[in-house]
Structure formats: structure tokens, C-alpha cells
N, C-alpha and C positions, 0 to 999 in steps of 0.2 A: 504494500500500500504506500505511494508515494502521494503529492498533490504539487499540484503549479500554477502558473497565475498564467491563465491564456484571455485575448480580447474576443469576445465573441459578439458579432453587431455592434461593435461600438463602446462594449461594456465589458470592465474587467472582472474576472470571474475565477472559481479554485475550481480547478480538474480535480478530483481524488479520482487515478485510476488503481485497481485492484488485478494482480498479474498474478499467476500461479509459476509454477517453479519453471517451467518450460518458457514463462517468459507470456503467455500469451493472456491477452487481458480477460477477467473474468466478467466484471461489470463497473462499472464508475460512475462519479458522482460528480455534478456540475452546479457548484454555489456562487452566490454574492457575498458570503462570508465566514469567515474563519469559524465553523461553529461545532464544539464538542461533543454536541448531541447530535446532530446529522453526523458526524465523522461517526461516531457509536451505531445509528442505527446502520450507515452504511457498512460498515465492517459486519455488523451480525447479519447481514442480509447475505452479503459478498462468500461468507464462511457457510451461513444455512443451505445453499443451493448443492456446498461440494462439500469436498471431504475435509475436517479440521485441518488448520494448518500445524506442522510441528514445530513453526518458528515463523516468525514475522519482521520482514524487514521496512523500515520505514524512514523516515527521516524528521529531525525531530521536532517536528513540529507539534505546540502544542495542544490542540486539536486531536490531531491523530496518540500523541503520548496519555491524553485523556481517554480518548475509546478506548485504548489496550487496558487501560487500569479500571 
């Protein structure tokens, strides 16, 4: 689970995409802002579809260090 800051129409926006080990994306999340609760519910969505992850790599943003916790 990473996230980044792309312009979409004009308006700056957080990508969280979610990648599985191969590298390929599993689903992703497209905000206006940094927020620890969509970062939560997207990680539990992102993991309910497939199989637990055994380790998550992310960066450390605090948003996303909130949903893991």
C-alpha cells in the first residue's frame, strides 16, 4: 500500500494504490485528503477480497501508519 499526490481534472488528489506481491495492483483509493479512516477502511477492503497479507509495505505516511494500527 503506497499513496501519491496525482492532478486529476484540475484537482489535486491521494492515489492509495494497493499491489500484491507480484507487483500487480489489487484495488485503490482516490481522495481529497489525507484521511485515516478511508486509509482503514480501504486496507480492510483491499485484504477482504484476497488472501491476508504476511507483511505490508508502505510508506510512512501517517494515514496509512494509522490503518495498520
Amino acid at each position: 500500500m503506497d499513496e501519491t499526490y496525482i492532478k486529476v481534472k484540475g484537482t489535486w488528489k491521494y492515489l492509495y494504490p494497493a499491489a500484491d506481491k507480484q507487483g500487480k495492483t489489487v484495488d485503490f483509493l482516490l481522495t481529497a485528503h489525507l484521511d485515516p479512516a478511508a486509509a482503514k477502511r480501504f486496507f480492510d477492503k483491499a485484504i477482504r477480497g484476497n488472501v491476508a497479507p504476511e507483511k505490508v509495505s508502505m510508506n510512512k505516511s501517517s494515514a496509512n501508519k494509522t490503518a495498520i494500527d
